[in-house]
TORFIMI-394884 format. One record per residue (C-alpha): chain; residue in one letter; x negated, y, z. Coordinates in steps of 0.2 Angstrom, whole numbers, plus 5000, padded with zeros to 4 digits. Example, Ala and Ser with C-alpha at 12.3 -4.5 7.8 and 13.67 -1.06 7.14 Angstrom:
% residues 2
  cadena  residuo  east  north    up
       A        a  4938   4978  5039
       A        s  4932   4995  5036
% end
This chain:
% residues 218
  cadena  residuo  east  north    up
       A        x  5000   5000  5000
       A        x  4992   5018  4994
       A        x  4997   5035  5001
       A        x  4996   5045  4984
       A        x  5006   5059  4993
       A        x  4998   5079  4988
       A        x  4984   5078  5001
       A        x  4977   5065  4992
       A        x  4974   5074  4977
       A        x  4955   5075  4979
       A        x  4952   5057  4983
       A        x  4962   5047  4974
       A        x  4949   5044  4961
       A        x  4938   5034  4976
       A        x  4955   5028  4984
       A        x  4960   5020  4967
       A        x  4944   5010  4964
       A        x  4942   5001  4982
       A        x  4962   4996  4978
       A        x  4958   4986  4964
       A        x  4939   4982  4970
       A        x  4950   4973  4985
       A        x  4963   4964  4974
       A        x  4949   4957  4962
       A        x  4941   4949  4980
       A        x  4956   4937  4982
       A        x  4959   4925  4971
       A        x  4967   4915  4982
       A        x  4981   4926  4984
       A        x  4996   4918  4973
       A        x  5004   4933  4971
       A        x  5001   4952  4975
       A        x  5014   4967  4980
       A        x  5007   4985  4974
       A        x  5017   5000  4984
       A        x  5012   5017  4979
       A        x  5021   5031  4989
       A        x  5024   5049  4991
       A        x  5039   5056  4991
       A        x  5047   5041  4984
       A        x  5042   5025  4984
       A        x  5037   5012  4971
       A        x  5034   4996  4970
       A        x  5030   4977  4960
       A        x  5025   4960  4964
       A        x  5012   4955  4952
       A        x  5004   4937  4952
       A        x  4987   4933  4945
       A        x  4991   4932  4927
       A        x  4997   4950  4928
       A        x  4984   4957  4936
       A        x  4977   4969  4921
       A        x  4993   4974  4922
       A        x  4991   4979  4940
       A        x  4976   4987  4936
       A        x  4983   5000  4923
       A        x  4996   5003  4936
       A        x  4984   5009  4949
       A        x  4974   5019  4937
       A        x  4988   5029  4930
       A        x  4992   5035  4947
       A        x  4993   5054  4952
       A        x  4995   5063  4969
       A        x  5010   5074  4973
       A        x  5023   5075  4985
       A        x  5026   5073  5004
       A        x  5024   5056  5014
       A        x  5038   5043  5015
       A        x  5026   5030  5026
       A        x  5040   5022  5035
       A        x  5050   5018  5017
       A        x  5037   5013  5009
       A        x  5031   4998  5025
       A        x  5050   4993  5025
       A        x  5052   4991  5007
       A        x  5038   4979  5009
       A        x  5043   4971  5024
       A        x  5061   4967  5013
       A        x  5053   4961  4998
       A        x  5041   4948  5011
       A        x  5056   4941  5019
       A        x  5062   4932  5004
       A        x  5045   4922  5003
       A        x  5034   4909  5007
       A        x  5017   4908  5014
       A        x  5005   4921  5023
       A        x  5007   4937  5022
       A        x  4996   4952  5025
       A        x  4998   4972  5023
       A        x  4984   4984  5020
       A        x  4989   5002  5020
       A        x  4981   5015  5016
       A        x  4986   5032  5022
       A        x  4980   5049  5026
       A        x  4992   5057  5035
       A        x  5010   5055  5045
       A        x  5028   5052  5039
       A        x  5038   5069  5031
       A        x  5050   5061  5021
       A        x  5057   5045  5028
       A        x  5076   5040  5030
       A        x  5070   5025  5039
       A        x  5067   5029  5058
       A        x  5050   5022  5066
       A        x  5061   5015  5081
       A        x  5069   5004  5067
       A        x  5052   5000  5057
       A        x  5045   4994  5074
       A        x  5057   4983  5076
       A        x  5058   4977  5056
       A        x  5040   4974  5059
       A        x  5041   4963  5074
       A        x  5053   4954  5066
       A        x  5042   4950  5053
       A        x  5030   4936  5048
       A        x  5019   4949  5043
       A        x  5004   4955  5049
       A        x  4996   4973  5045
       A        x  4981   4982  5042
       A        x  4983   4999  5042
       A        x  4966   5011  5038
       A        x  4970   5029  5044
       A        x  4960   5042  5035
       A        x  4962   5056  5047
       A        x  4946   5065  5047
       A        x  4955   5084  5040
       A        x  4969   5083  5049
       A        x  4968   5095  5064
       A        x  4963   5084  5080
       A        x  4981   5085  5088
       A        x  4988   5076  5073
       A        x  4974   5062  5073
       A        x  4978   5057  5091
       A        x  4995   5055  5086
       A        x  4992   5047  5070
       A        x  4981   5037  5077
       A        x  4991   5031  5091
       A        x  5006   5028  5078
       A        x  4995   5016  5065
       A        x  4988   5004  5081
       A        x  5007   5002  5086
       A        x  5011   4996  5067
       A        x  4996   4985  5063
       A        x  4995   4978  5083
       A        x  5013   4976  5083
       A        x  5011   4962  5068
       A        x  4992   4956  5077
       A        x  4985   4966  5063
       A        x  4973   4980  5067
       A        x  4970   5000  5062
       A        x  4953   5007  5057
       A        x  4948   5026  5056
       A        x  4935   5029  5046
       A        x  4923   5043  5046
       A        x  4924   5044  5027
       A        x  4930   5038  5011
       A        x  4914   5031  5008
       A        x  4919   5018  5024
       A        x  4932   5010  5012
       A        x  4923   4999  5003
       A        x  4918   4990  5021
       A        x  4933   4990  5029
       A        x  4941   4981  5016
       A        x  4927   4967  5015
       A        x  4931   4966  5034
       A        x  4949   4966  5031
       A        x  4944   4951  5018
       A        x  4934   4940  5032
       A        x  4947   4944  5043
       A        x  4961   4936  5031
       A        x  4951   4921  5027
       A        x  4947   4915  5047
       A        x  4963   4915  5053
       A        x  4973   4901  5059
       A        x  4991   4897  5064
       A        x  4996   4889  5082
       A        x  5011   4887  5090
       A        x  5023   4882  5105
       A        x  5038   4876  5110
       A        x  5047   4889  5122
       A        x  5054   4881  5136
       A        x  5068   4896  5136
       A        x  5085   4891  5127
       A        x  5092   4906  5130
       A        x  5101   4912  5112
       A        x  5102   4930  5114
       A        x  5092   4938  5103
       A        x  5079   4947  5115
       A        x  5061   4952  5114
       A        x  5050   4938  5119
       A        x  5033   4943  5126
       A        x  5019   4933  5120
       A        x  5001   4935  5128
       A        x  4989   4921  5120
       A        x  4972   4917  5129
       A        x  4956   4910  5129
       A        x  4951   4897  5143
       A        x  4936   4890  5135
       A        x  4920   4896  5147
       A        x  4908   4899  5132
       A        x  4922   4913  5124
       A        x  4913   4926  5132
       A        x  4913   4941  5120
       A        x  4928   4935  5110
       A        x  4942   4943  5105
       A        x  4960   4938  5102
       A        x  4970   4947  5089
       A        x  4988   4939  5092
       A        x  5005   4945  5088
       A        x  5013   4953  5103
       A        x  5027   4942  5104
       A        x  5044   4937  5096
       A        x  5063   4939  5094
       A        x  5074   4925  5101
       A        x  5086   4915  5091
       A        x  5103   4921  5092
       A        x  5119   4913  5093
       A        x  5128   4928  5082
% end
């Protein structure tokens, strides 16, 4: 997902090339969803035999327009809930929502509800330093909420390794699972807190969903 709102103007170029330089890194992927957004929101699903077609699309962009985050991550989020497989989000974003008719208390609980997991990249560095702590704060939630995780780079240039990391991130993880012991049907927020008990995990870290909705009987 790629903020091509007005602020973007100046580094789109860049912003453009370490999209497609990330998309050629995953072969694997049976099938890729492109969301470009502004002050509208447009998306495809593209899988591997139409990926020049991708491509162009990206190169054709231009910046313009205000910041409809919160749109463009639930437009997503509807289009993942129809398939199969792992899914992961990477957005891109340089500023926050201005133009969303989708409210963040309802995204958080789209996302949560989801089988996604997000990595969100802030580009914050000209924002004024109020803003960044905000923004900042707002990005964690999303990608934390999905046991994703936010970076901050210092710099356009930081792209291209935060996407390698995103990418060695994407290829070690691993599913687990349990069977809750509650039988409660009633919809409800489910913490869930996973650990580590192994005494050489020292210096580990787990990134884990937060937990899970409850079936419900309605």
């Amino acid at each position: 997902m790629l903020d091509v709102s007005a602020s973007q103007e100046l580094e789109l170029g860049f912003t453009k090339n370490a999209v497609i330089k990330f998309l050629t890194s995953l072969p694997e992927a049976v099938d890729m969803t492109f969301i470009d957004f502004a002050s509208t929101v447009r998306g495809g699903r593209y899988d591997q035999r139409d990926f020049p077609r991708l491509v162009s699309r990206v190169r054709s962009l231009t910046a313009g327009g205000d910041t409809a985050l919160y749109d463009a991550i639930g437009l997503y989020l509807d289009g993942a809930s129809e398939q199969d497989g792992r899914k992961v989000m990477v957005l891109y974003t340089d500023g926050g929502d201005t133009q969303s008719s989708l409210t963040l208390s309802s995204l958080m609980k789209l996302l949560k509800a989801s089988d996604v997991t997000v990595y969100a990249i802030g580009a914050l560095q000209k924002q004024p330093y109020n803003v960044q702590l905000v923004q900042r704060a707002l990005l964690a939630d999303i990608a934390e909420a999905t046991g994703g995780t936010a970076f901050f780079p210092s710099g356009i240039k930081d792209l291209d390794r935060i996407y390698e990391q995103v990418l060695g991130e994407v290829r070690a993880q691993y599913t687990i699972g349990y069977l809750s012991t509650n039988e409660k049907a009633n919809g409800e927020w489910r913490k869930v807190d996973v650990k580590i008990t192994r005494a050489d995990a020292k210096g580990l870290h787990i990134r884990a969903r937060q937990g899970y909705y409850a079936p419900s009987r309605q």
